[in-house]
Residue frames relative to the residue before (quaternion, step in Angstrom):
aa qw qx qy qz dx dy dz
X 1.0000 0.0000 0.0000 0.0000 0.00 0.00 0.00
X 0.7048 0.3036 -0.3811 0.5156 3.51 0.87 -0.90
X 0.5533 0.5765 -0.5129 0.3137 3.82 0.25 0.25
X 0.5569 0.4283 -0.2711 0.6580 3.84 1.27 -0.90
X 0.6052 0.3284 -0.5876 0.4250 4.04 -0.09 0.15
X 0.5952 0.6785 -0.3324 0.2737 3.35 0.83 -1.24
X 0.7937 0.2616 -0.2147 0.5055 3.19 0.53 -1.59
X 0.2304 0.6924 -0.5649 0.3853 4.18 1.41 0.13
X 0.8086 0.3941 -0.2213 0.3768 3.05 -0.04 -2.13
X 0.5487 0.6576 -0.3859 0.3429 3.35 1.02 -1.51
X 0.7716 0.4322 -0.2162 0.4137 3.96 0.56 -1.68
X 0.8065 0.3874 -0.3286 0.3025 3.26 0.86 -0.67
X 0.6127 0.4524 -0.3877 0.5192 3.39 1.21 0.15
X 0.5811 0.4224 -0.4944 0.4894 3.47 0.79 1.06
X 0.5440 0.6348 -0.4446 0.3216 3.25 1.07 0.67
X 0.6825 0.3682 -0.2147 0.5938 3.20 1.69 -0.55
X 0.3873 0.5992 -0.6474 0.2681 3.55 0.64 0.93
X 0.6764 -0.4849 0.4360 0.3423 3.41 -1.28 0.08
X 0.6223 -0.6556 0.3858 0.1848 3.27 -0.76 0.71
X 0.7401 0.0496 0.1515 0.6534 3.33 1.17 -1.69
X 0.5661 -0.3697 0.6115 0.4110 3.86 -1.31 0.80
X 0.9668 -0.1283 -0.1096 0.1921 2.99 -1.47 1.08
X 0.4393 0.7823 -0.4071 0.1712 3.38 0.91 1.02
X 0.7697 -0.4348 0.1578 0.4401 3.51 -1.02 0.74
X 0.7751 -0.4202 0.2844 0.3765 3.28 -1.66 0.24
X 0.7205 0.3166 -0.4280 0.4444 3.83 0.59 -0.78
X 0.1790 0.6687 -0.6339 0.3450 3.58 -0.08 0.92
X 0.7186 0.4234 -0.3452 0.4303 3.44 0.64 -0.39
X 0.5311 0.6772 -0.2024 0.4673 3.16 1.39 -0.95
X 0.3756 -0.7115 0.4696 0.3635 4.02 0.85 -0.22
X 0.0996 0.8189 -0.5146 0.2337 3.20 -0.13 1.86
X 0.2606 0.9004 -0.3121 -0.1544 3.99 -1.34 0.30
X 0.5338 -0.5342 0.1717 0.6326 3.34 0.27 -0.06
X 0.1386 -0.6845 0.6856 0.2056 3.65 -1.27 0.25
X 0.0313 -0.7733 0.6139 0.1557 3.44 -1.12 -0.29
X 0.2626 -0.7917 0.5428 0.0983 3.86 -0.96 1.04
X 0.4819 -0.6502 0.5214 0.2704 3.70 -0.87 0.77
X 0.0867 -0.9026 0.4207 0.0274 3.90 -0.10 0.71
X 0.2515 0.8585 -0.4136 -0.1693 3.55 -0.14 -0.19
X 0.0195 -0.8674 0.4951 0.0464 4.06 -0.11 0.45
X 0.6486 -0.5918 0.3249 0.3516 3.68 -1.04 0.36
X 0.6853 0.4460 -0.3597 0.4496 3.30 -0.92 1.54
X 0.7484 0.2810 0.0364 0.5997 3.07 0.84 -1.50
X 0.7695 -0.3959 0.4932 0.0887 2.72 -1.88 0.94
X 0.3606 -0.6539 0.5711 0.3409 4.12 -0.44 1.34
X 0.1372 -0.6037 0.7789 -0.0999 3.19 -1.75 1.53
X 0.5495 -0.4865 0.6511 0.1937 3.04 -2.31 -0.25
X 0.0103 0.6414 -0.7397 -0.2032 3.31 -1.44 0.04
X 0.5692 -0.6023 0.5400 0.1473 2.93 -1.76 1.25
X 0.1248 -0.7839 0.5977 -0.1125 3.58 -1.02 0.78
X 0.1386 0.6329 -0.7608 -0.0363 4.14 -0.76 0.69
X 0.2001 -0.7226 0.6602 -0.0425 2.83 -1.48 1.73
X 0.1820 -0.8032 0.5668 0.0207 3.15 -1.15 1.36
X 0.1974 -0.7606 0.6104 0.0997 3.58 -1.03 0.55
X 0.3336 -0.6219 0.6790 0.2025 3.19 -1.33 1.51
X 0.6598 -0.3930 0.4627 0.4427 3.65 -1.98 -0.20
X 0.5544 0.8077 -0.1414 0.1423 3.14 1.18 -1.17
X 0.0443 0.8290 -0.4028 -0.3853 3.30 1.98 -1.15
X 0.9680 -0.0805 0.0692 0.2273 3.48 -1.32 -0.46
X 0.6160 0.5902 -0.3968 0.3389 3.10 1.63 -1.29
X 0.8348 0.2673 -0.3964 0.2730 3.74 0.21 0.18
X 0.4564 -0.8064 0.1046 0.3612 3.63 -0.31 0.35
X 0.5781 -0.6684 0.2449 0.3989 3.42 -0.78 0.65
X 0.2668 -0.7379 0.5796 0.2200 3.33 -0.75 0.50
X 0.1047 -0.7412 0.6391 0.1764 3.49 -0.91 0.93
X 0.2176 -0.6979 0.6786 0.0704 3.67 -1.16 0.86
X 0.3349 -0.6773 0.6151 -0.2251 2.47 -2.04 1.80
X 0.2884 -0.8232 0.4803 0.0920 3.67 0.09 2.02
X 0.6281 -0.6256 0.4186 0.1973 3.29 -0.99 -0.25
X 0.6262 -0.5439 0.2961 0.4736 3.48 -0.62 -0.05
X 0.7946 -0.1113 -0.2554 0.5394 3.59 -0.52 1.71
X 0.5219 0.4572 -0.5804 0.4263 3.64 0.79 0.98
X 0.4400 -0.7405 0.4888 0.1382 3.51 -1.43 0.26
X 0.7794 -0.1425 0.3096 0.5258 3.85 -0.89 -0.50
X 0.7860 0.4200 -0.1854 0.4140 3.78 0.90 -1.86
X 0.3964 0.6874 -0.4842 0.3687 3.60 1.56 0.10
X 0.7858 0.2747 -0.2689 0.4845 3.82 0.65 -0.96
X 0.7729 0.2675 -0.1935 0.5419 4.17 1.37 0.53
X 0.0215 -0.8467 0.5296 0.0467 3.08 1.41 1.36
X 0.6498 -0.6075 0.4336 0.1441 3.52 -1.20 0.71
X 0.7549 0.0922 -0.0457 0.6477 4.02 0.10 1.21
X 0.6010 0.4822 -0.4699 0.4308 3.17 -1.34 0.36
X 0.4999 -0.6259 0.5071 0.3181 4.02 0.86 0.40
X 0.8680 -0.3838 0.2607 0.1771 3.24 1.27 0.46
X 0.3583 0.7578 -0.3964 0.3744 3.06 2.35 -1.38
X 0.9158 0.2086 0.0188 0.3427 4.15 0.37 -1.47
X 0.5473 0.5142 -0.5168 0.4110 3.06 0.97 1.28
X 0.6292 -0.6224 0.4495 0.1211 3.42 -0.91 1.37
X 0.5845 0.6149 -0.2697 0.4555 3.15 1.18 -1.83
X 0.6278 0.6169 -0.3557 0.3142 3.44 0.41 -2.10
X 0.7598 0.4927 -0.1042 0.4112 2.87 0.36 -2.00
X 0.6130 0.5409 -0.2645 0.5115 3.75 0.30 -0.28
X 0.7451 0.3858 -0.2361 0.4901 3.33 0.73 -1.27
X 0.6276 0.5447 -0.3614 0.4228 3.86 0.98 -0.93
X 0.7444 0.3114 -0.2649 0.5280 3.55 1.41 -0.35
X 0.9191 -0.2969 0.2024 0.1620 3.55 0.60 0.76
X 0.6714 0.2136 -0.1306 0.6976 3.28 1.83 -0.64
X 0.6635 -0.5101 0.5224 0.1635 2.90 -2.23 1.56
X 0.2304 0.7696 -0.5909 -0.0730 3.19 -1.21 0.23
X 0.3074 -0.7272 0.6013 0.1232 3.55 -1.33 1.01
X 0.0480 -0.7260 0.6817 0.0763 3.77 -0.75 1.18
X 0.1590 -0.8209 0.5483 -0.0149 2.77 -1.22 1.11
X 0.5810 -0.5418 0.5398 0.2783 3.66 -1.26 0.33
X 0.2080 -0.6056 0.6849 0.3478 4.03 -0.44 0.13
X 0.6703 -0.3071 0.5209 0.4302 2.96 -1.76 -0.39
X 0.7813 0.3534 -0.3083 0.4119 3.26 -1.55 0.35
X 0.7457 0.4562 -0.1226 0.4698 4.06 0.90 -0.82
X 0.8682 0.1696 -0.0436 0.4643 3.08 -1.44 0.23
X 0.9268 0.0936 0.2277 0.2836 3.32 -1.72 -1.34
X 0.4822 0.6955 -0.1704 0.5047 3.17 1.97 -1.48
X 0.3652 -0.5019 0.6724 0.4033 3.42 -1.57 0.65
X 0.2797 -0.6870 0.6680 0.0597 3.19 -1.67 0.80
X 0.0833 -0.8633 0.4773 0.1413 3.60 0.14 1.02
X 0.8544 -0.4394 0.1141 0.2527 3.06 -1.24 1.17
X 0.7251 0.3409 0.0341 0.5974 2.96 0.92 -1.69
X 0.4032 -0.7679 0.4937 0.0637 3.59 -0.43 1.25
X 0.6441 0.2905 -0.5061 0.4946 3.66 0.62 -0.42
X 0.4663 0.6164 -0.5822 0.2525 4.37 0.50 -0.04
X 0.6547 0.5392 -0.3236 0.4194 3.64 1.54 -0.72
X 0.3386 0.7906 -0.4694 0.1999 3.49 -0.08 0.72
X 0.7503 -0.3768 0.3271 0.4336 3.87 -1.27 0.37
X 0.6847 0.4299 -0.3333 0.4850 3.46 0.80 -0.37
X 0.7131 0.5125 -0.1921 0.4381 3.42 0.57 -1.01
X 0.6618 0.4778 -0.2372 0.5267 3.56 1.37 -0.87
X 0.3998 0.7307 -0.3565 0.4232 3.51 1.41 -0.49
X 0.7638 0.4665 -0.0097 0.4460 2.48 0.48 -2.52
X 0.7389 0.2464 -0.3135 0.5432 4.06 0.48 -0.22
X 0.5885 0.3204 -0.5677 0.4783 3.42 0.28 0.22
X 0.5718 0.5730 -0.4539 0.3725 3.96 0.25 -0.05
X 0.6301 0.5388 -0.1946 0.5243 3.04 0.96 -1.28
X 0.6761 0.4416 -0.2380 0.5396 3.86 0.99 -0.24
X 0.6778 0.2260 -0.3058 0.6293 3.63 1.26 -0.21
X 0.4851 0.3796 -0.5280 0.5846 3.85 0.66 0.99
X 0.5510 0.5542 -0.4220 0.4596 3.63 0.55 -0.38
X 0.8233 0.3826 -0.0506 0.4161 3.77 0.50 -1.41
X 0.6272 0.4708 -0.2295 0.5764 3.22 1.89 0.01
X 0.7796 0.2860 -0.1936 0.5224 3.23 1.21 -0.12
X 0.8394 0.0062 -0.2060 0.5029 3.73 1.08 0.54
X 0.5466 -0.6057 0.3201 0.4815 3.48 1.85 0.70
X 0.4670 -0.5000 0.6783 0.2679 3.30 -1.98 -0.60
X 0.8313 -0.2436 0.1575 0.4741 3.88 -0.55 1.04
X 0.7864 -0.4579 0.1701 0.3780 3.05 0.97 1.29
X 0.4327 0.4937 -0.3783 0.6526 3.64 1.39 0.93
X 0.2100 -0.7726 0.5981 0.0348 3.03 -1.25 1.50
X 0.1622 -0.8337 0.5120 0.1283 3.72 -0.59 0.40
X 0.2227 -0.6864 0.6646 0.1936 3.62 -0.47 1.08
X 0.8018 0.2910 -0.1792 0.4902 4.40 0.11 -1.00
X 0.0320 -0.7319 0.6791 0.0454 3.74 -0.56 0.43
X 0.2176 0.6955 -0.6803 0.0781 3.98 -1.50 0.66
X 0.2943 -0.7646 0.5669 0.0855 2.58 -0.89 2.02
X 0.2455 -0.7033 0.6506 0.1475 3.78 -1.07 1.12
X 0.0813 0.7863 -0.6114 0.0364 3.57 -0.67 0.61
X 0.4184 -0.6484 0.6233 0.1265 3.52 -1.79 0.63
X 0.9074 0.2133 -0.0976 0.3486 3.35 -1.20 0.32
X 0.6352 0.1047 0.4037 0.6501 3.01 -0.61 -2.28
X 0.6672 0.4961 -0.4337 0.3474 4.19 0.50 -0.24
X 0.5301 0.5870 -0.2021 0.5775 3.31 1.99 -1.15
X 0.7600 0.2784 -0.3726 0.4539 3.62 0.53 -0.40
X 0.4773 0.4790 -0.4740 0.5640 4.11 1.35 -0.16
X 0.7280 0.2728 -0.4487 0.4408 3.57 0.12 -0.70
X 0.5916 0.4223 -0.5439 0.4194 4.10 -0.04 -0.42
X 0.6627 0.5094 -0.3507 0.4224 4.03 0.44 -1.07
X 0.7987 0.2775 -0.3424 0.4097 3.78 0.81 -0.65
X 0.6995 0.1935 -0.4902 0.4827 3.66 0.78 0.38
X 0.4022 0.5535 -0.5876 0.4320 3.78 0.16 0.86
X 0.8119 0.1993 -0.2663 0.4798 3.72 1.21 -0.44
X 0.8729 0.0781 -0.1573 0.4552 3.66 0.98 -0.41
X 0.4466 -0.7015 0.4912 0.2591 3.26 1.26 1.02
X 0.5495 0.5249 -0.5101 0.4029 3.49 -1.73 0.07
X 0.6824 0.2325 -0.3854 0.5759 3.23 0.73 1.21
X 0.5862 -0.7230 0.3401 0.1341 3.25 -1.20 1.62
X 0.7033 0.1311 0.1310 0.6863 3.71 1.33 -1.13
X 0.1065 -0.6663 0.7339 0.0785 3.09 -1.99 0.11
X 0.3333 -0.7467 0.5399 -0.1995 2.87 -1.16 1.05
X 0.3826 0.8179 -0.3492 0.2503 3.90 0.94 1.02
X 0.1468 -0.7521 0.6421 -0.0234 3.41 -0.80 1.67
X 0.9355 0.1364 -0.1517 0.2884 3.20 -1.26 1.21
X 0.5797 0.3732 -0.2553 0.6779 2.88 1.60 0.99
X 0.2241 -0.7922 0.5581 0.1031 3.13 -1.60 0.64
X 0.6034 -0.1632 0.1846 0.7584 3.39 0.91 -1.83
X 0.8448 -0.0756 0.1953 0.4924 3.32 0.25 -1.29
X 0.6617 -0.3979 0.3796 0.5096 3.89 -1.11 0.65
X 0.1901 -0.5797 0.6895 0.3903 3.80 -1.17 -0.01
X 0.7505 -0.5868 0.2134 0.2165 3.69 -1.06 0.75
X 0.6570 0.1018 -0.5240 0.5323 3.35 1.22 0.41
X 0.5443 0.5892 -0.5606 0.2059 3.55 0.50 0.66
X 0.4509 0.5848 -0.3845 0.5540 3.48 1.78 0.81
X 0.5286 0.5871 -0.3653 0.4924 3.22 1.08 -0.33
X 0.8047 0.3366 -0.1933 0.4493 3.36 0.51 -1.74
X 0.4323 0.5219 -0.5141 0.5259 4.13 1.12 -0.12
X 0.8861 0.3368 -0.2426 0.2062 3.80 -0.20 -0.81
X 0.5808 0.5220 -0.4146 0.4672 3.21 1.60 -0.18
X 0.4597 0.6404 -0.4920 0.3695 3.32 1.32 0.06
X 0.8678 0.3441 -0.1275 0.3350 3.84 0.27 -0.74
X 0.1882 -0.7355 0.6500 -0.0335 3.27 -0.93 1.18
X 0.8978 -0.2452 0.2862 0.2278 3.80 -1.23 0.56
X 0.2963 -0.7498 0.4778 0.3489 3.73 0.32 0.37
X 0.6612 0.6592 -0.2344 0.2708 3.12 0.86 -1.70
X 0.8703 -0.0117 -0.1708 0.4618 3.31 1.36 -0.30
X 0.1316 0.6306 -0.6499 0.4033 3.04 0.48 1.92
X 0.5651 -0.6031 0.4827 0.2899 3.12 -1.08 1.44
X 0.4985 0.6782 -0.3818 0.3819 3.87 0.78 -0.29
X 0.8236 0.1091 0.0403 0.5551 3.24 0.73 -1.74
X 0.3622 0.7282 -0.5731 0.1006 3.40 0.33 -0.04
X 0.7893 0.1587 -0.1616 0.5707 3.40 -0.62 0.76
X 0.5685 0.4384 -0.5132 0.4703 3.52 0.41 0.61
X 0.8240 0.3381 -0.0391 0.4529 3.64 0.92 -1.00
X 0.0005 0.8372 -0.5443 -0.0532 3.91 -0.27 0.70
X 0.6985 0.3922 -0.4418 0.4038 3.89 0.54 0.20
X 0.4616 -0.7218 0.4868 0.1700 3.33 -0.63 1.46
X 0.6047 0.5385 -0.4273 0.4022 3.42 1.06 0.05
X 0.3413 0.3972 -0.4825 0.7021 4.19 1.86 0.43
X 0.0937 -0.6578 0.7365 -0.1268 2.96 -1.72 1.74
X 0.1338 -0.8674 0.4748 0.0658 3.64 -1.26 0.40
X 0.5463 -0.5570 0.3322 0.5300 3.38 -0.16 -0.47
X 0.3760 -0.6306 0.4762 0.4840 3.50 -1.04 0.48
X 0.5457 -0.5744 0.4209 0.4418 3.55 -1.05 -0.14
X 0.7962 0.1300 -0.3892 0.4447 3.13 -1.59 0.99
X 0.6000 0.6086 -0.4304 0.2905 3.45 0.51 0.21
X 0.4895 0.6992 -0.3912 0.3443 3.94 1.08 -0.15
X 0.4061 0.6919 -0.4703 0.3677 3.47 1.18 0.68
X 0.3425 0.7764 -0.3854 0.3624 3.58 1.83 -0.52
X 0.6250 0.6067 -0.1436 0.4697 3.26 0.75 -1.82
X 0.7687 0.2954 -0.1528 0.5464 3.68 0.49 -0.59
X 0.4548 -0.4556 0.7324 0.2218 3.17 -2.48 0.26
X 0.4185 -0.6194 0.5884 0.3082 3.87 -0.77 0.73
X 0.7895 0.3550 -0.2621 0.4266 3.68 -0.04 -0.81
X 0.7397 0.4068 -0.3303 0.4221 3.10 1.00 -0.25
X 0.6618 0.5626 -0.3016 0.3931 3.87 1.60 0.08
X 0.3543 -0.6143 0.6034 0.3648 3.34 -0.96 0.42
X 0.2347 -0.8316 0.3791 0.3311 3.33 -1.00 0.48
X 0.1969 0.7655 -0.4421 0.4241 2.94 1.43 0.74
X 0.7096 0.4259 -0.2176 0.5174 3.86 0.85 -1.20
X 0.6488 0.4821 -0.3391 0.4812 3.39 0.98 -0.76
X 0.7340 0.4005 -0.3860 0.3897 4.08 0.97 -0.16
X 0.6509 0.3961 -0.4168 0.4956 3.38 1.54 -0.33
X 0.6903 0.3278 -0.4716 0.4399 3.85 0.69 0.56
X 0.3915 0.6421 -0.4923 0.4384 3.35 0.84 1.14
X 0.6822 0.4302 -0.1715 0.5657 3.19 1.60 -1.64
X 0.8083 0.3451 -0.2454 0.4090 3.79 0.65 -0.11
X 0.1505 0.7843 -0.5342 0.2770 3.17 1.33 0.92
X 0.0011 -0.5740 0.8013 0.1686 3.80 -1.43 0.35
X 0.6238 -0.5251 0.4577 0.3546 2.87 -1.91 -1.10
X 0.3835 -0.6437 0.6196 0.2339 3.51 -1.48 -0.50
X 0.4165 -0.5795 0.6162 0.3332 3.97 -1.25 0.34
X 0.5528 -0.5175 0.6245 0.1911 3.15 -1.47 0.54
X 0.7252 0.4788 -0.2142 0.4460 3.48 1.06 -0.77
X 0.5989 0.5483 -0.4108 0.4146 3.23 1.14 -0.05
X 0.3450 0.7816 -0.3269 0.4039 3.50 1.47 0.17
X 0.6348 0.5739 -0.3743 0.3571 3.05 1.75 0.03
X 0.1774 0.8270 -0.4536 0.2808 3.24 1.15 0.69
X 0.6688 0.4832 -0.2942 0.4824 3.47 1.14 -1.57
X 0.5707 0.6158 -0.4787 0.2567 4.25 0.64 -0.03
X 0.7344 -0.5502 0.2551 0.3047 2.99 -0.97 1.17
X 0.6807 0.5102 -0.3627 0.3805 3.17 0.87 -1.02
X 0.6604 0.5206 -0.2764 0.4652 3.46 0.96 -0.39
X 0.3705 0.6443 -0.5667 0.3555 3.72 1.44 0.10
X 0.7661 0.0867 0.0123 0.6367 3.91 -1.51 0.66
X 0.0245 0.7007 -0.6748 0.2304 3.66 0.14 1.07
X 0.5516 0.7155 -0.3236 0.2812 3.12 0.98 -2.04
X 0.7154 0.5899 -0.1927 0.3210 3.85 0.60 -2.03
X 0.6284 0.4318 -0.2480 0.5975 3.57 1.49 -0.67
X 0.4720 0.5054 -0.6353 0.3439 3.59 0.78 0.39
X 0.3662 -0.6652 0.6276 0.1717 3.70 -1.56 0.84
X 0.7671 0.5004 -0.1660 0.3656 3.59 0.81 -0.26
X 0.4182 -0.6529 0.4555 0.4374 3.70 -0.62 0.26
X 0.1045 0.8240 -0.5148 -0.2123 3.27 -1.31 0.84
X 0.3459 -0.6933 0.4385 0.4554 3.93 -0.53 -0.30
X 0.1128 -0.7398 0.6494 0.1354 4.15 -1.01 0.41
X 0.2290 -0.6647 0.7097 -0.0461 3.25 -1.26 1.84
X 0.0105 -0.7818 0.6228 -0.0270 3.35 -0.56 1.48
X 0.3905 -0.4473 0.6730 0.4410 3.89 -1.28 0.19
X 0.5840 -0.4597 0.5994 0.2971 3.39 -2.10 0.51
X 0.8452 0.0993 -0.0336 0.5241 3.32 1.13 -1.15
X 0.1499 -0.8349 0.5000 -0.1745 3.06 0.21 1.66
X 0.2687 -0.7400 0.5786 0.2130 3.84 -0.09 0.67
X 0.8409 0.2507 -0.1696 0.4487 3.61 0.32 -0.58
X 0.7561 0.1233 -0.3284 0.5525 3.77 1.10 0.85
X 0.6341 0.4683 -0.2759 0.5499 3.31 1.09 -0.10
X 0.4891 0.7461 -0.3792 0.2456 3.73 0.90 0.23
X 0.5989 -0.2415 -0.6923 0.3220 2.86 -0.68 1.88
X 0.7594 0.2375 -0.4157 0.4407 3.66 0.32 -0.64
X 0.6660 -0.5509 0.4445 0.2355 3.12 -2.12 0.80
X 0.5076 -0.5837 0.5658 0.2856 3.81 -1.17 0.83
X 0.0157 -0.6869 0.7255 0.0387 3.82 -0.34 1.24
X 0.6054 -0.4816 0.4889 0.4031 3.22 -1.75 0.22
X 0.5791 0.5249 -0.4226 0.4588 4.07 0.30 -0.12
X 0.6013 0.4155 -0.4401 0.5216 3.96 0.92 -1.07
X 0.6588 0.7076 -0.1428 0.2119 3.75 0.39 -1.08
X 0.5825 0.5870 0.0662 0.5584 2.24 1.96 -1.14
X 0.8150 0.2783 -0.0480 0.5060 3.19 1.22 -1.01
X 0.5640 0.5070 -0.2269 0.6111 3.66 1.91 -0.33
X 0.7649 0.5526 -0.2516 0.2149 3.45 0.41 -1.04
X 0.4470 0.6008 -0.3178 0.5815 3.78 2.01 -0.54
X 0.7264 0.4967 -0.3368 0.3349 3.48 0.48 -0.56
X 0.5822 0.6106 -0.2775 0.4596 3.51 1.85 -0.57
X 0.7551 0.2481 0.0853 0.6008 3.32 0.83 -1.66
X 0.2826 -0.7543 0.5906 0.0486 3.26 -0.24 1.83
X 0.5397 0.7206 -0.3202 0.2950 3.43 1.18 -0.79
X 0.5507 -0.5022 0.4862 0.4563 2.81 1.04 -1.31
X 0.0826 0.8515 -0.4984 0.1402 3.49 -0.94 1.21
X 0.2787 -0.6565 0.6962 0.0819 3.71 -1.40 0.83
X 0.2217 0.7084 -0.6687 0.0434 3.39 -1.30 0.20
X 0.0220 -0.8555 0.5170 -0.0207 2.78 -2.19 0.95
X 0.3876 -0.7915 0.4607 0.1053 3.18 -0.18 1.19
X 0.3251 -0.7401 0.5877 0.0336 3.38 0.08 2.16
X 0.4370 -0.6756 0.5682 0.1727 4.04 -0.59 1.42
X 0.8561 0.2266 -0.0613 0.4604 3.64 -0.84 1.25
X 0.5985 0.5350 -0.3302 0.4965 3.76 0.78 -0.67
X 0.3966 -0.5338 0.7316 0.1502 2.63 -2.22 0.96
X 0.7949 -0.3871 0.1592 0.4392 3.14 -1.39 -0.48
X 0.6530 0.5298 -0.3520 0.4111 3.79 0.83 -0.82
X 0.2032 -0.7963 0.5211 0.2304 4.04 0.69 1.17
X 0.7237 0.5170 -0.2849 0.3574 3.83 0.80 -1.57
X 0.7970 0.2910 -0.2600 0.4610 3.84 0.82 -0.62
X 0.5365 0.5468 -0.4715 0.4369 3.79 0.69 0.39
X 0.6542 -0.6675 0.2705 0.2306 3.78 -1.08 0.90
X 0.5953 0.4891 -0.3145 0.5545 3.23 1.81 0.52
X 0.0778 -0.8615 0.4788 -0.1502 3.35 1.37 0.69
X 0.6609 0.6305 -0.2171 0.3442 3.14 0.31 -2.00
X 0.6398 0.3955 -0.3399 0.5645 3.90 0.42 -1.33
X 0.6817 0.5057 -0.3689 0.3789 3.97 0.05 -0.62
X 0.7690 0.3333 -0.2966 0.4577 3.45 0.44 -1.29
X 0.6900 0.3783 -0.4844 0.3822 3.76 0.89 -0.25
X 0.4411 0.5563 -0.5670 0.4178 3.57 0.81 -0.19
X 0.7694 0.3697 -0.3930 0.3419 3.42 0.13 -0.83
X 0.4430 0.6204 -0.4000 0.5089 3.70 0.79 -0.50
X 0.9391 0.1367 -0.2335 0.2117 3.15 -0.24 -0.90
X 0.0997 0.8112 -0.4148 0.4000 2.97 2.06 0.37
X 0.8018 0.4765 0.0809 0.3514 2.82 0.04 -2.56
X 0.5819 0.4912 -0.3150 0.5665 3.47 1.23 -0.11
X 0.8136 0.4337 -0.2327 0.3095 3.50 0.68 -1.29
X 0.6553 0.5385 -0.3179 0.4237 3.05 1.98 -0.90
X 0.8950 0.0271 0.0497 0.4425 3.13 1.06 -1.16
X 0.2863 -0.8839 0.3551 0.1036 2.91 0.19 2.29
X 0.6013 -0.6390 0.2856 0.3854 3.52 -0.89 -0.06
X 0.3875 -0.7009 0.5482 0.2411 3.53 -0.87 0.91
């Protein structure tokens, strides 16, 4: 008998080890990989990567799957170290709601398909949909979800506005650092940032279509407010850079102008005040925001203007004003069953 308690105790505290050498703070929190079966035009059927987290909380609220940006990954919403100070996930889970980070297509964990112009706004649309039909029709590790809101960053905020503007099946949105579209010299300042994957001391030799771009190196301070960064965060999102498709630039087509107006859903936009890439020259106060943003999202909209921030709302030392906006968003819209 005392051998079978032993190896009891022995199994269940290998359930909350960490999955992988050096992963983010909700690890403690009972977390794992998932992976979805994917297929889009052009390319070869892939996966998208996924770290699923579980609150104590089970299902009654809904899960929010989050969507990185263009060369950030899954570890953007659970930056690694720091006790935690920068992981979205953490924070979410301590209050109750599931969340799946995911790789886009083309990045990270993600099947990256060969040919770089297959990665584009359409195609990412189209697999991150294919990932909320996945979770709507047989759950995540045995969790069912009745509400689903996809929270997304950057270029994730414009995949998540583009997939429920075309195939609905998603309850809410959630979008930091993004509005509709770059204001025009924040397009300027996003592209002088990137040079070829193929030669970035990162990827060389891992990557041969020059149409995968990265950052140059030392330059990912763009992304940030100086006073508002540790620079501690600003070297470990230097060291965990991926890449992005050149093709995914197809955001800037017309057809996608006021995209926003075809959302069907309420959503809420967390903006930095000083966003380089939407806030670019004058800063996004909470009063402009206030007075522009109803006109995007007939649905319905919230917004907040994170005091001081640049564009990267989750890794800059006012964090805090973001994750409770989003909380209480998420509370008011969708109380608990």
């Amino acid at each position: 008998m005392t051998a079978l308690l032993v190896t009891l105790v022995l199994l269940c505290s290998l359930a909350v080890v960490p999955a992988e050498a050096g992963a983010g703070a909700a690890d403690a929190v009972g977390c794992r990989d998932v992976s979805t079966p994917i297929s889009v035009v052009g390319a070869a059927p892939g996966s998208i990567y996924g770290r699923y987290c579980q609150s104590s909380h089970g299902a009654a609220r809904p899960l929010q799957i989050l969507v990185p940006g263009v060369t950030y990954t899954h570890s953007y919403w659970d930056l690694p170290g720091f006790g935690g100070r920068y992981s979205y996930t953490r924070f979410m889970i301590e209050h109750g709601y599931d969340t799946l980070a995911i790789d886009r297509l083309g990045i990270g964990r993600s099947t990256r398909p060969t040919l770089a112009a297959n990665v584009d706004a359409y195609s990412n649309a189209d697999a991150l949909h294919q990932v909320v039909q996945a979770v709507r029709s047989t759950g995540v590790a045995g969790r069912h979800y009745d509400r689903i809101v996809l929270t997304g960053h950057s270029y994730g905020t414009f995949t998540s506005d583009l997939t429920a503007a075309t195939y609905g099946g998603v309850d809410g949105i959630i979008g930091t650092g993004w509005l509709q579209q770059p204001t025009p010299l924040g397009l300027v300042g996003v592209l002088s940032l990137f040079w070829s994957a193929g030669i970035d001391p990162k990827f060389r030799g891992a990557i041969a279509d020059p149409g995968y771009v990265t950052t140059r190196p030392g330059l990912r301070g763009f992304f940030y407010e100086a006073g508002e960064t540790d620079p501690a965060v600003l070297a470990a999102d230097e060291q965990a850079k991926d890449t992005a498709s050149s093709a995914e630039m197809s955001y800037l087509l017309p057809a996608n102008t006021r995209m926003t107006t075809r959302i069907g859903v309420p959503t809420l936009r967390i903006i930095g005040e000083r966003d380089r890439v939407v806030c670019n020259p004058d800063p996004c106060t909470q009063r402009w925001l206030d007075e522009t943003t109803p006109a995007l999202f007939p649905a319905g909209v919230e917004a907040y203007a994170q005091p001081g921030a640049g564009h990267n709302v989750a890794l800059e030392r006012g964090n805090a004003g973001g994750f409770e906006a989003a909380l209480s968003w998420l509370e008011h819209r969708f109380p608990v069953r």
